[in-house]
N, C-alpha and C positions, 0 to 999 in steps of 0.2 A: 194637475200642476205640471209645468216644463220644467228644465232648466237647462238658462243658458250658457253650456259650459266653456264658453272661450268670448270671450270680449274685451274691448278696450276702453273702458270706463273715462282713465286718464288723459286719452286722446281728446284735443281741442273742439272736435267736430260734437261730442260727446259730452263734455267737463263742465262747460259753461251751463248747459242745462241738466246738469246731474238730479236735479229731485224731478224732474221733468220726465225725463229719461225711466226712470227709476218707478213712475209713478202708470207709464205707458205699459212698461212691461208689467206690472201688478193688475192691473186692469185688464190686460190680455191675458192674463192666466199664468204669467213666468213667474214662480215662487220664487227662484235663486238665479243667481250669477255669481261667475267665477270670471276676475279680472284680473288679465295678465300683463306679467313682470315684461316689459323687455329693456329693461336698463335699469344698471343697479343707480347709475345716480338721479333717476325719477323715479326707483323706485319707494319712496318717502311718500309721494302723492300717491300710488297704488293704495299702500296700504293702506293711506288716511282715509279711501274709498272704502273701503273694504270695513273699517273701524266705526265708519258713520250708520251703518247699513246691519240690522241681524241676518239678514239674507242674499247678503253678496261676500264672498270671500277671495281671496288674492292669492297667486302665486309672484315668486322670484325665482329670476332669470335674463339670463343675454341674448337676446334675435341675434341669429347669426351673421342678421345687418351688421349687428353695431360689435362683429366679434374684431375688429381690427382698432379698436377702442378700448371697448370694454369686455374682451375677450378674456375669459377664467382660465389659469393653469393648474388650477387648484381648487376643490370644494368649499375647505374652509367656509370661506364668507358668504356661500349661497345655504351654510349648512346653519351657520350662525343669525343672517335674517329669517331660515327657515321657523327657528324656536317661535316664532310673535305665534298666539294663538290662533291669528284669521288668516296665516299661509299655509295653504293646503296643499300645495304642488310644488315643484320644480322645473321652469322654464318660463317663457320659450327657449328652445334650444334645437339647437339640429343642424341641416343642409342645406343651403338655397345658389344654385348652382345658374338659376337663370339670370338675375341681377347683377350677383357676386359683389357686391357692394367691399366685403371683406376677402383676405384670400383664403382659398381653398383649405390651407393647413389650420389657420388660426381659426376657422369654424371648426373646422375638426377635433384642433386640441380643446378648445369652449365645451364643446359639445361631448364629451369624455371625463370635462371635469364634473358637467350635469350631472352625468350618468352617477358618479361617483357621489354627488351630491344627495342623489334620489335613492344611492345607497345605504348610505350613513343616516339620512333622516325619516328614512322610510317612506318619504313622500312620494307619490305617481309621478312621472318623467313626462311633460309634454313637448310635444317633438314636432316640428316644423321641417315637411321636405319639403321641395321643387324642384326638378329636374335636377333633382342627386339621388333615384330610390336604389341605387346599386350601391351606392357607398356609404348610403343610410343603411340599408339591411346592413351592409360588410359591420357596421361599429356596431350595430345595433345586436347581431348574433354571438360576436367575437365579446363585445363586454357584457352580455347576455352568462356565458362560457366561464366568464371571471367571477361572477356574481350574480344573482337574482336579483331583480327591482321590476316594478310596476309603471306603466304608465299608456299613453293613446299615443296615435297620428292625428291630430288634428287638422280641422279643413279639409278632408282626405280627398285629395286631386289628382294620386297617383294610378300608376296601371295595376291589375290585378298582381302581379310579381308582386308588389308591395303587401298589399292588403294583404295577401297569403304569408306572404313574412311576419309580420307584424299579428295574426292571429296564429303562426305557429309560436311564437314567442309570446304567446299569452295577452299581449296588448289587444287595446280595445280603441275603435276606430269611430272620428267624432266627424260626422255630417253636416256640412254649410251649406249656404241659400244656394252654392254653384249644383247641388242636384237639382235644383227647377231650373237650368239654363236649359235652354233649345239642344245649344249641343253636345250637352251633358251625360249622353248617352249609353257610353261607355261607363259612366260613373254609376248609373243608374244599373246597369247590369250587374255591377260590382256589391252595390250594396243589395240588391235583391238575394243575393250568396252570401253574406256578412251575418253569424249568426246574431239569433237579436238582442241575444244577452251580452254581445259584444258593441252595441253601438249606443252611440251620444250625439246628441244634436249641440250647434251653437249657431254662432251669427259671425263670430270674425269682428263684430261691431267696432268703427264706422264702415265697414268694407263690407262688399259681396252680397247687398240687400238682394233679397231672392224676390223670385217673379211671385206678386204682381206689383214688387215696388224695387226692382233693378231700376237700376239708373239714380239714386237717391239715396241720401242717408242712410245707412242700417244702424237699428238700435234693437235693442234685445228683446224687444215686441214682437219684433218680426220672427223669431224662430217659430213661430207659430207656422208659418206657410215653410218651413222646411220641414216640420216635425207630420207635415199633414200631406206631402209629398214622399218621405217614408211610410209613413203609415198605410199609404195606396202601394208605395213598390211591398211590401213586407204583406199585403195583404190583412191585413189588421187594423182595427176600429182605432181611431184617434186618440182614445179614452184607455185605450189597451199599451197604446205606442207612449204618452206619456208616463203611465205609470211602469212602462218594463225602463224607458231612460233615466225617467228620474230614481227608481233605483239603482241603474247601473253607476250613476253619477255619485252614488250615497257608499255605494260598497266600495269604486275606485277609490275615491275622496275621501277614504275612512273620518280622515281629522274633522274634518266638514260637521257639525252638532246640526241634524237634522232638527232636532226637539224646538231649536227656536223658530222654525216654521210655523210650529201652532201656539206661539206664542201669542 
C-alpha cells in the first residue's frame, strides 16, 4: 500500500469526479490520502472529503497564496478546526517567494501562527517553500528554538541547504512526480542522501503529474510512478519503498487510525 500524503481533493479538476478519483487510486494500490487545507473559508468542503472516505483524512491551513486574505496572526482557529477527528495536520503554510501573490511579512506572520498551531495541537506542520529556503530555514530553526513541533517540506523542490535543514530539525521530506522530470536532476541527488525513514511520497494532485503522464491531470494514482522512481534512486524494491512511507506517514500523522485500512 502507498499513501498519498499531499493532495487536493477539493480542487475542481478533482471534486467533480471524487468517487472516481477515489476509486483510481484504490485500484492502483494507494490505501490513503491526506487532503489539504488551504483556505479556511473552503475549508468546510475539505473536511466533508475527508468525513465521506475511511481512508482519506484532511489538514487545515492558509497557502501563503491566500496569506493577504486569509492570513493567521494567531493560532486559535487553526487550533480550534484542528479538534474534528479526520484533521491530522497543520497547513499548508510556509514561503513562496516566486509568485508572491501575498506580501512577504504577511506569509510570514501566517506562517509563525501555523507553527504555533502545530504546537498547541500537537499536529505535523506542512510547509510549503519556493524560492524562500533561507527565510523558511531562518523561521523554521528560530521557532524550532522556541518550541518543539513536528512536521515535512512537502513537494520538496528546494536545494540541498534546505533538505539538510529541514532533516537537522527533525522534519521529514515528501516527494512529488517533479523527481521523474528530465531535469530533476539535482533533486534526484538530493533524495538519494535523504534518509529513508525520513521520506514521503505524494502527488500535489491536480498538479505536477509525473512522467509517464506529465502533461495531464494528476490524481492520487499516480504516486505510484513517483513512489517507483524513489524506490530506483534509494535502491530498494518497490514493495520495500511502500512499506518504509506508509509507515513513516502513520508515525508523522499519529492522529491518522491506521486500523480502518483493514477495515
Amino acid at each position: 500500500m502507498l499513501v498519498d500524503s499531499h493532495c487536493h481533493l477539493d480542487f475542481p479538476e478533482l471534486a467533480a469526479e471524487e468517487d472516481a478519483v477515489v476509486a483510481h487510486a484504490r485500484d492502483a494500490g494507494v490505501g490513503a490520502m491526506l487532503t489539504i487545507g488551504t483556505r479556511l473559508d473552503s475549508f468546510a468542503q475539505v473536511r466533508a472529503i475527508a468525513e465521506r472516505h475511511a481512508n482519506i483524512w484532511c489538514s487545515v491551513g492558509v497557502h501563503p497564496h491566500e496569506a493577504r486574505e486569509e492570513g493567521q496572526r494567531a493560532p486559535d482557529r487553526l487550533v480550534a478546526l484542528a479538534q474534528h477527528p479526520k484533521v491530522i495536520g497543520i497547513g499548508e503554510t510556509g514561503l513562496d517567494y516566486f509568485y508572491e501573490h501575498s506580501p512577504r511579512a504577511a506569509q510570514a506572520e501566517s506562517f509563525r501562527a501555523h507553527i504555533a498551531a502545530a504546537r498547541a495541537s500537537g499536529l505535523p506542520l506542512i510547509v510549503h517553500t519556493r524560492d524562500a529556503d533561507d527565510d523558511t530555514a531562518d523561521i523554521l530553526r528560530t521557532e524550532m528554538r522556541a518550541g518543539a513541533f513536528s512536521g515535512l517540506i512537502h513537494c520538496f523542490s528546494s536545494g540541498r541547504a534546505m533538505a539538510e535543514a529541514a532533516l537537522e530539525l527533525g522534519l521529514s521530506i515528501s516527494i512529488s512526480g517533479i523527481v521523474t522530470f528530465k531535469a530533476a536532476e539535482a533533486l534526484r541527488d538530493i533524495v538519494r542522501d535523504v534518509p529513508l525513514d525520513r521520506l514521503l511520497v505524494e502527488t500535489d494532485a491536480p498538479y505536477l503529474a509525473p512522467v509517464p503522464r506529465r502533461g495531464k491531470r494528476n490524481e492520487p494514482a499516480f504516486v505510484t510512478h513517483t513512489a517507483a522512481k524513489v524506490a530506483e534512486l534509494k535502491g530498494v524494491s518497490m514493495a520495500e519503498l511502500e512499506r518504509v512511507t506508509t509507515d513513516n506517514f502513520f508515525r508523522l500523522f499519529a492522529k491518522a487510525d491506521r486500523a480502518v485500512l483493514a477495515s
